[in-house]
C-alpha positions in Angstrom: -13.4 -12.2 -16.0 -11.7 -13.6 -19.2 -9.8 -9.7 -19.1 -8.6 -9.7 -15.7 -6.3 -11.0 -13.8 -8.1 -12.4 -10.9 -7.2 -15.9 -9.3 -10.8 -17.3 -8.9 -13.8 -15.5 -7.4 -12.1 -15.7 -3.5 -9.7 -13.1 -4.5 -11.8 -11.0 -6.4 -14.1 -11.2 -3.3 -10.7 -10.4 -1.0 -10.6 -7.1 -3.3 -14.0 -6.1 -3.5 -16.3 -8.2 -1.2 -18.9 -6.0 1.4 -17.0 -5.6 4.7 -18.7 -4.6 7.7 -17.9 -1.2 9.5 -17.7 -0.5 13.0 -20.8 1.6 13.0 -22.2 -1.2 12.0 -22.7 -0.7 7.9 -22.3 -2.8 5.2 -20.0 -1.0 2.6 -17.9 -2.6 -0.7 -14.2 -2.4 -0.8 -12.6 -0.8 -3.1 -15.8 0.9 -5.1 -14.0 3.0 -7.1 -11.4 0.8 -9.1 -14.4 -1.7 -9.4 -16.3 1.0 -11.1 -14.0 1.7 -13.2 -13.1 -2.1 -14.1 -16.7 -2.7 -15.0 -16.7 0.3 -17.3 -18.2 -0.8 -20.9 -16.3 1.9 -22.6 -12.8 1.1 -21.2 -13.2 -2.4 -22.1 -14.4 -1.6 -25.5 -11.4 0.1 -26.0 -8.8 -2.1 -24.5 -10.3 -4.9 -27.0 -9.7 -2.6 -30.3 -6.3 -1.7 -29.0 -5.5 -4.6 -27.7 -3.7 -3.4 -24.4 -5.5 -4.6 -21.2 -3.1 -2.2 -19.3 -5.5 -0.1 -17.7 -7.8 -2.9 -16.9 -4.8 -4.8 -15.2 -4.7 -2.9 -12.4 -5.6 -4.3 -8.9 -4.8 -1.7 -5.9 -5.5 2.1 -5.6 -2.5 3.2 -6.1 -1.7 1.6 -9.7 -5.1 2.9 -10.5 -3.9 6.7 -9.7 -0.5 6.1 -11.7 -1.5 3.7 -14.4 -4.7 6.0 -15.4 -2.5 9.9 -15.1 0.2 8.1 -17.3 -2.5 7.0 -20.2 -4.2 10.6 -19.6 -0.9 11.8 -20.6 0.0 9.7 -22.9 -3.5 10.2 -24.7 -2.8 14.4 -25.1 0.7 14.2 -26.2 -0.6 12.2 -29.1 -3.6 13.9 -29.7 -2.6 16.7 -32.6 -6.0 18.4 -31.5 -4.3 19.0 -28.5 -1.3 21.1 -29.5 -1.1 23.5 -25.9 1.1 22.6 -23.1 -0.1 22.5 -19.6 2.9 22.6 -16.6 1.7 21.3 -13.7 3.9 19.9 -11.0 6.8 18.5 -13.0 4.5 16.9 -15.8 2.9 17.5 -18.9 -1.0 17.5 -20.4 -1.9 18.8 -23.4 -5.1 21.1 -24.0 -6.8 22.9 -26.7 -8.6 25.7 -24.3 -5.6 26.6 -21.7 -2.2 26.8 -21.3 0.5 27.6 -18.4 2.9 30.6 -18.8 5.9 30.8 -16.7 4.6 30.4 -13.2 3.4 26.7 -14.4 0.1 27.1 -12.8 0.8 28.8 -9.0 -1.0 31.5 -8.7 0.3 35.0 -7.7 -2.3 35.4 -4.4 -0.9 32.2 -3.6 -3.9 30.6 -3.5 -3.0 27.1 -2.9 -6.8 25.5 -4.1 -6.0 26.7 -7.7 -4.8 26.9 -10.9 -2.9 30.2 -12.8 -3.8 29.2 -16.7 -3.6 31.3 -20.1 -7.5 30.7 -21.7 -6.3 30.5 -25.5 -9.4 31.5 -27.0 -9.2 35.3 -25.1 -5.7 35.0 -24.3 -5.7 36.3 -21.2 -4.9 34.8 -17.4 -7.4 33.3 -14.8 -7.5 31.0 -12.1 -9.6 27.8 -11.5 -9.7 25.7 -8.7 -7.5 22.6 -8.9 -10.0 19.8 -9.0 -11.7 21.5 -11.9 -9.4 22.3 -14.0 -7.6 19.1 -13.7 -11.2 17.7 -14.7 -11.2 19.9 -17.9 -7.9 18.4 -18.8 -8.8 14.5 -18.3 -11.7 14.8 -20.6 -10.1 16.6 -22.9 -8.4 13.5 -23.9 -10.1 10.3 -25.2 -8.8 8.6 -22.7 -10.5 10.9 -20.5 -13.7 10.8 -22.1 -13.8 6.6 -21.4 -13.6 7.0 -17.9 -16.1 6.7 -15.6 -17.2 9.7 -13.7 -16.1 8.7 -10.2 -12.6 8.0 -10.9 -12.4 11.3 -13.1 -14.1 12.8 -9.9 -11.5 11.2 -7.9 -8.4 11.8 -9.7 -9.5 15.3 -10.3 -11.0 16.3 -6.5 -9.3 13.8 -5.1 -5.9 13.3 -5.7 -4.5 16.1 -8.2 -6.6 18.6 -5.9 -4.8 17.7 -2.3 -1.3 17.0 -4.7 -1.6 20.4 -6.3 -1.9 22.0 -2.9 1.0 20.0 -0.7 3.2 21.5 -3.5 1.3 24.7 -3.4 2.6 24.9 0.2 6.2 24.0 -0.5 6.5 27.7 -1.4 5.8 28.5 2.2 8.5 29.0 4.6 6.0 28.0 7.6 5.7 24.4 7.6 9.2 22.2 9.5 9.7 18.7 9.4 10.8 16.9 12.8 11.9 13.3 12.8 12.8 12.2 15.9 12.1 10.1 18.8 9.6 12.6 20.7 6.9 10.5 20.5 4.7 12.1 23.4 4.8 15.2 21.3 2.9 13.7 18.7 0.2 12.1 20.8 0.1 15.2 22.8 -2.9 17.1 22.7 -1.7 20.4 24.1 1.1 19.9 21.5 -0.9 19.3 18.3 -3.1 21.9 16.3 -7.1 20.9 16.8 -8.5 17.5 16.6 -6.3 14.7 15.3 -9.2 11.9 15.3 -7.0 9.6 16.4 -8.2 7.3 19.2 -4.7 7.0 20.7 -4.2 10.8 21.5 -3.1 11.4 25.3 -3.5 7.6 26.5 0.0 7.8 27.0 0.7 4.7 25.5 4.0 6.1 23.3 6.4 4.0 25.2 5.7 1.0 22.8 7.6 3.3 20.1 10.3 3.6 22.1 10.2 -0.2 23.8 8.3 -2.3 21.4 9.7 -2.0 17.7 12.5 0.5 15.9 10.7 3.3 15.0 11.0 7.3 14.5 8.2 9.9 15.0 7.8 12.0 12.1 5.6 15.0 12.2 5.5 18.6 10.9 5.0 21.7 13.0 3.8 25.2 11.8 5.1 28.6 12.8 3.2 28.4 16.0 5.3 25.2 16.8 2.4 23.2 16.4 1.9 19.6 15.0 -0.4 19.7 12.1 0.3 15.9 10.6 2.2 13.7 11.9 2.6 10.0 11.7 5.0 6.8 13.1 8.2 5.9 10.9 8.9 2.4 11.3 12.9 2.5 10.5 13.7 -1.6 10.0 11.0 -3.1 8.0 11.5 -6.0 6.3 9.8 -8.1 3.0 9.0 -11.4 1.7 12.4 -11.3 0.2 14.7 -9.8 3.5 14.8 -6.4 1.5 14.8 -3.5 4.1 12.5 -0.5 3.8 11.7 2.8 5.9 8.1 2.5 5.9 5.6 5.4 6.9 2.2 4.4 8.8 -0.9 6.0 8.3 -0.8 9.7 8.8 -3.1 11.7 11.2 -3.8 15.3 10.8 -5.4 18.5 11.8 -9.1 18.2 11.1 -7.9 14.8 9.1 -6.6 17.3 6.2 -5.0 15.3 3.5 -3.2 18.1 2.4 -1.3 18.7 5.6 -0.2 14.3 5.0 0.7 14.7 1.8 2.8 17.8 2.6 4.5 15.1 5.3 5.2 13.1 3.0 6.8 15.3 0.6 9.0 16.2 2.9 10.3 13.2 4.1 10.8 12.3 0.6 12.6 15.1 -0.6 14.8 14.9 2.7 15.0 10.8 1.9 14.0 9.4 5.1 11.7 6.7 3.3 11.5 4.6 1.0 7.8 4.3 1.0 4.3 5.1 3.0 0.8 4.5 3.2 -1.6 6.1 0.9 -3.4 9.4 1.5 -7.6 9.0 0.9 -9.4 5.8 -0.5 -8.2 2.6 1.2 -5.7 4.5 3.8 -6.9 1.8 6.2 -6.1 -1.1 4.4 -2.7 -2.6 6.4 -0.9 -3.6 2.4 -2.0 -0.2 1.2 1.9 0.8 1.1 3.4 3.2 -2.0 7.0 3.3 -2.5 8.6 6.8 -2.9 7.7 7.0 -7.3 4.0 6.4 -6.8 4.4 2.2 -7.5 2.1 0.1 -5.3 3.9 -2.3 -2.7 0.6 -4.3 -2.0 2.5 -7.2 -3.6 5.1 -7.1 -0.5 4.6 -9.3 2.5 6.1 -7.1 5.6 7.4 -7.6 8.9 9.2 -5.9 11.4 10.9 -7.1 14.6 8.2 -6.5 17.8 9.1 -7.4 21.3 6.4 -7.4 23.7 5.4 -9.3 26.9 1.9 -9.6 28.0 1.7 -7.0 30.6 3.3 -4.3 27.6 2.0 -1.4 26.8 0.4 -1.8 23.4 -0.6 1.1 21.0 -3.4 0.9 18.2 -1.7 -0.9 14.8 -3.0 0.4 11.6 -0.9 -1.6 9.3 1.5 -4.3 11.3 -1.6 -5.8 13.4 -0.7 -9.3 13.3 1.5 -10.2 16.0 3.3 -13.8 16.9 4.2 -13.3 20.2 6.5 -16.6 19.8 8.6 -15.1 16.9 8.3 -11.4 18.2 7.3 -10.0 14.8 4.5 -8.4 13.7 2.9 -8.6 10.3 0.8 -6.3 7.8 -0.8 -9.6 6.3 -2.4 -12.0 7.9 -0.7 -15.6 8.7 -0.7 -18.9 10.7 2.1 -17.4 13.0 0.2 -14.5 14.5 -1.6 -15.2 17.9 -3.1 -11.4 18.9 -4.2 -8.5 16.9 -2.9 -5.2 17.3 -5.8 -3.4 16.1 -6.8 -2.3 19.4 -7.4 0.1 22.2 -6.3 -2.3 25.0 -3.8 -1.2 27.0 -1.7 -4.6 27.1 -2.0 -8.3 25.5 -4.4 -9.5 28.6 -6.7 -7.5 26.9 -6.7 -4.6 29.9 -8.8 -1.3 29.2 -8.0 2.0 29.6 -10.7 3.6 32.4 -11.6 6.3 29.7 -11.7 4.1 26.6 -14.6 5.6 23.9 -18.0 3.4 23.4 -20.6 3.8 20.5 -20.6 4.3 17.3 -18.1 5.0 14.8 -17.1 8.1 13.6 -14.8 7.6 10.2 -13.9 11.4 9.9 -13.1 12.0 13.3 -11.8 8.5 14.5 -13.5 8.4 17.2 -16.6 6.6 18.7 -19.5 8.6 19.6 -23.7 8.3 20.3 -24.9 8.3 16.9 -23.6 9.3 13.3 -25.0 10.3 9.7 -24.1 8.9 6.5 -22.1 11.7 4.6 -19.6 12.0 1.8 -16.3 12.8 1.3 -14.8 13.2 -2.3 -17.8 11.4 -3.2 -16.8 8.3 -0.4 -18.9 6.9 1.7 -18.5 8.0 5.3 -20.0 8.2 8.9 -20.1 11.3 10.5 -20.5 12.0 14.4 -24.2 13.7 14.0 -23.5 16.4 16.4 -20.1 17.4 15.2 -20.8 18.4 11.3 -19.3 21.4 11.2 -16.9 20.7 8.2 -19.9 18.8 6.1 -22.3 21.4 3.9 -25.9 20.2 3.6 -26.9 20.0 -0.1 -30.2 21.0 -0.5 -30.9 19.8 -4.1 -29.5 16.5 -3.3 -30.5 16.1 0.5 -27.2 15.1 1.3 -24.0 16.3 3.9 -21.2 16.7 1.8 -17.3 17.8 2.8 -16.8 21.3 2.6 -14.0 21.2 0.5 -16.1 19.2 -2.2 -18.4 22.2 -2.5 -19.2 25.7 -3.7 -21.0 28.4 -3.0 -23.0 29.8 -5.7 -21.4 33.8 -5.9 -25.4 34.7 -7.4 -27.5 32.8 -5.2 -25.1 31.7 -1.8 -26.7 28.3 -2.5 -24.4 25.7 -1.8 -24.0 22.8 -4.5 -21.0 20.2 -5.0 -18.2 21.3 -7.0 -18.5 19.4 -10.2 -21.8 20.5 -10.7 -21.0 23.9 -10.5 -20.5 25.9 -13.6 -17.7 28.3 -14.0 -17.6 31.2 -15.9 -14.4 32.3 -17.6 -15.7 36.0 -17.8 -16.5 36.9 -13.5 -13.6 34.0 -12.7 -16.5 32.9 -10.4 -18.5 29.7 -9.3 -22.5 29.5 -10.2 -24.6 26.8 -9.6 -26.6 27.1 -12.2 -26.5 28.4 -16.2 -29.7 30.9 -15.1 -27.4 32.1 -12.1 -24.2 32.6 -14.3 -26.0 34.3 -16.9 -27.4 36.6 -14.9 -23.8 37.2 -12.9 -22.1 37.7 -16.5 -24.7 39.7 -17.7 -24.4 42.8 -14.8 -20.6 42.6 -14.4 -20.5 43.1 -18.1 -22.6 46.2 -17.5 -20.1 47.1 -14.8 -16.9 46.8 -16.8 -17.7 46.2 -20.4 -18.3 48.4 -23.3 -21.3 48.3 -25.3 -22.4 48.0 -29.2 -25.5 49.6 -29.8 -26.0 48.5 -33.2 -24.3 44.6 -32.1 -26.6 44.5 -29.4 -23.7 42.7 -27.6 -21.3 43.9 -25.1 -17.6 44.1 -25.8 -14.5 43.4 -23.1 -12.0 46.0 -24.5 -13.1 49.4 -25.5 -10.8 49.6 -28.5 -13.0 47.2 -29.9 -15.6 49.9 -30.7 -16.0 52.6 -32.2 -18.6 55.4 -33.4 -20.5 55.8 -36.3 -23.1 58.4 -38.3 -27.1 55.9 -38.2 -29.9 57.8 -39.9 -33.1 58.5 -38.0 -35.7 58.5 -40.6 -38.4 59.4 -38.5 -36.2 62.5 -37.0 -34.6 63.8 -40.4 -31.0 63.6 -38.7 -28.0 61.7 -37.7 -27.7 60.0 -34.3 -24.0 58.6 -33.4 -24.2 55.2 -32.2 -21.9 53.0 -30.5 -20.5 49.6 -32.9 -17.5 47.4 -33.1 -15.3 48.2 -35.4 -15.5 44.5 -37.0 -19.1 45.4 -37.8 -18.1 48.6 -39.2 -15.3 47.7 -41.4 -17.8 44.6 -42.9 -20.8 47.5 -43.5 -18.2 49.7 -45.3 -17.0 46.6 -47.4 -20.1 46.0 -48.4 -21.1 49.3 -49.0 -24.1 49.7 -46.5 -22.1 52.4 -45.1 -20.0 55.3 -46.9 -16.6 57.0 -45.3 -16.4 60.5 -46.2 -13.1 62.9 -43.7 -12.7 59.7 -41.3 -16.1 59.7 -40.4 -19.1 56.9 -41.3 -22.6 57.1 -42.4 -24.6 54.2 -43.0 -27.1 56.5 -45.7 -26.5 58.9 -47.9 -28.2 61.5 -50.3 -28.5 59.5 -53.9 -29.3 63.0 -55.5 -25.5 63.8 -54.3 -24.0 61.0 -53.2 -23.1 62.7 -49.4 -24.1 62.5 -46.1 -27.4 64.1 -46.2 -26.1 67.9 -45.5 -22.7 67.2 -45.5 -21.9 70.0 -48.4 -23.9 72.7 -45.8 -22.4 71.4 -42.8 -18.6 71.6 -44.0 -19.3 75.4 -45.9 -20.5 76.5 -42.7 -17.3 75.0 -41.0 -15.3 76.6 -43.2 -17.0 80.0 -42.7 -16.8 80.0 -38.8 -12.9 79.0 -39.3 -12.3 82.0 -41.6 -14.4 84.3 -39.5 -12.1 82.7 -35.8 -8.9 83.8 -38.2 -10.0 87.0 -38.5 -10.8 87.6 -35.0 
């Protein structure tokens, strides 16, 4: 512990002790930065250099910034690493791709990946986000110290939703609304498929208006639906009186981070806050607050003004759940002043219950309770899954395990399903295998397809004008057969002199008792014969 800044073992248990879920399981907070705190390597590192930076780091957040800043850092130094790679306003360096001028959007506009320049064949492709941002983290030897679930995270996680919010910026279908129509937002007839949120059409959206000084802040699509939305709270103050706009915990359709982030880069670049809660890992935490650069505000005691009386309506709290009903303020930390928690369904302070309130288990994807759920995964997390209600998880056979859909591939061979970092890409098809057999075999019939081939190489060639023709010498035969071979391969025989140029034309034997193609004197008499005899004519 000597190389972290932990105040004694109760903190470090505050930040990473087992906390029991509502389903009932035991899971470990904050898994990921732990993993990657423990990591031999890292530390191994941070001793020779002498800069603990990357070890001080005590939130998700700083983790995500800290670790992309190093990553950077670590290429631009790196003379092995001498190509540029644009990628939403920053910089990595690589020794395999490059960006041209689109900086990496595609011209399909697919917005899961990535328009790159492969060096080595100079030519353009596409790879999904997550996997190429992989390729770049451990290019670097930074990269290559870290451990595989925070590259997995930062990769499939983070740059993968990022690279596809700004993806959508180039879309004229998304609008921003900030307003005070907070019925709209709760409103199932108004919002685009299932929110999983537990306080959809309770009608319990006059606390918003009553309670506290808040705006709702959503984003509609060219159907006028909501697609993510989430609750503004307008007049938040900190430890020090320092007033922010604060943005809750976002809701979505189907719970896609894409569509939050996209909210949030919206109300950022019209500057309606000054900071939110964090998309993915530890969302649920009530201090998991970012300001608007990325720099964690976990540090920051909040509070904003909350005026309720016991018979109130109340609405479910995911950050400011402690509430002192003496001081009418509620809290996102927990203190001595508070008397209830707002972390609840009830519909009022006496503890009152809606008549249709959910009962059962926990469903973490969804939000919602339900009969019975099934451990599954979501960029490699943890999570509880309503049993009957699967549809976005893929079963992974090899693995006997429900992954999220958008963590896996389909093999373009086979059709078998497998998660995305394990599957193998292949630069040649600008396809998805799961397996080296399965690419092979792909590669080797779409170069039959498309590609040219070197009979005397043995070895198939992309661009035609790589080959060319030649004069081979059947033995058995007594005559010349023309075969197909790169013109690399030729140039090398004739330099070498297995092979002799006689009128533009190669042979790879000759006649030693004349030095010519074996009848080559006979063979350009008779030409000359039939020429003089087609001038006469």
């Amino acid at each position: 512990m000597l190389y972290y800044n932990f105040y004694g073992y109760e903190e470090f248990k505050a930040r990473f002790g087992l906390e029991k879920r509502d389903n009932g399981t035991v899971a470990r907070k904050n898994r990921i930065l732990l993993g990657h705190l423990k990591n031999p390597a890292l530390l191994r590192y941070c001793r020779e250099h002498n800069d603990y930076t990357l070890l001080h780091i005590y939130n998700m957040a700083d983790l995500q910034k800290k670790v992309f800043e190093a990553i950077i850092k670590s290429g631009e130094n790196d003379g092995k690493l001498p190509y540029r790679v644009e990628l939403i306003g920053k910089t990595y360096y690589s020794a395999k791709y490059r960006t041209d001028e689109e900086k990496g959007l595609c011209e399909d506009l697919d917005k899961g990946s990535v328009r790159y320049v492969n060096i080595e064949r100079n030519r353009v492709f596409k790879m999904r986000a997550g996997k190429f941002m992989r390729g770049l983290i451990l290019e670097t030897e930074i990269g290559k110290l870290l451990s595989p679930s925070v590259v997995n995270w930062l990769a499939g996680d983070v740059f993968a939703q990022m690279w596809c919010t700004y993806t959508y910026g180039y879309t004229p279908d998304m609008e921003l609304h900030v307003n005070d129509d907070f019925r709209r937002i709760y409103d199932s007839d108004c919002c685009k498929g299932d929110f999983g949120s537990c306080m959809v059409d309770k009608n319990h959206t006059s606390f918003y208006r009553e309670a506290v000084k808040a705006k709702a802040a959503y984003i509609t699509d060219k159907t006028r639906m909501v697609v993510a939305r989430a609750i503004l709270f307008t007049d938040v103050a900190d430890q020090e009186g320092k007033k922010w706009r604060l943005l809750e915990r976002q809701y979505s359709s189907g719970g896609d981070d894409i569509l939050k982030r996209l909210l949030i880069d919206k109300l950022i670049q019209e500057k309606h806050i000054d900071g939110y809660k964090i998309v993915g890992a530890s969302c649920h935490e009530a201090n998991a607050f970012v300001d608007v650069n990325g720099n964690s505000l976990s540090d920051r005691m909040f509070e904003i003004d909350c005026e309720l009386d016991e018979e109130d309506t109340l609405s479910y709290q995911d950050s400011f759940k402690w509430y002192s009903y003496s001081r009418n303020k509620a809290y996102n930390y927990e203190n001595s002043n508070s008397s209830y928690n707002l972390d609840t369904t009830d519909l009022n302070l006496y503890g009152d219950t809606d008549d249709d309130e959910d009962e059962g288990e926990w469903d973490d994807y969804h939000q919602y309770h339900c009969s019975e759920t099934r451990l599954c995964y979501r960029n490699g997390i943890e999570i509880w899954v309503d049993s009957e209600n699967l549809d976005d998880f893929v079963w992974i056979e090899s693995i006997q395990e429900y992954h999220h859909e958008n963590d896996c591939t389909c093999c373009d061979e086979c059709q078998t399903d497998v998660l995305s970092d394990d599957a193998m890409y292949s630069d040649i098809t600008g396809k998805y295998y799961c397996s080296k057999e399965c690419m092979e075999n792909a590669e080797k019939e779409y170069k039959r397809k498309n590609w040219c081939f070197s009979e005397y190489d043995n070895e198939w060639y992309e661009d035609y004008t790589d080959l060319t023709w030649f004069h081979c010498w059947n033995e058995a035969k007594g005559v010349y057969e023309e075969k197909s071979i790169a013109v690399d391969s030729l140039n090398k025989l004739v330099m070498n002199e297995e092979a002799w140029e006689f009128d533009s034309e190669v042979f790879d034997k000759i006649d030693p008792a004349t030095n010519l193609p074996y009848g080559y004197k006979l063979k350009k008499e008779m030409n000359h014969e039939y020429a003089i005899i087609e001038e006469t004519v």
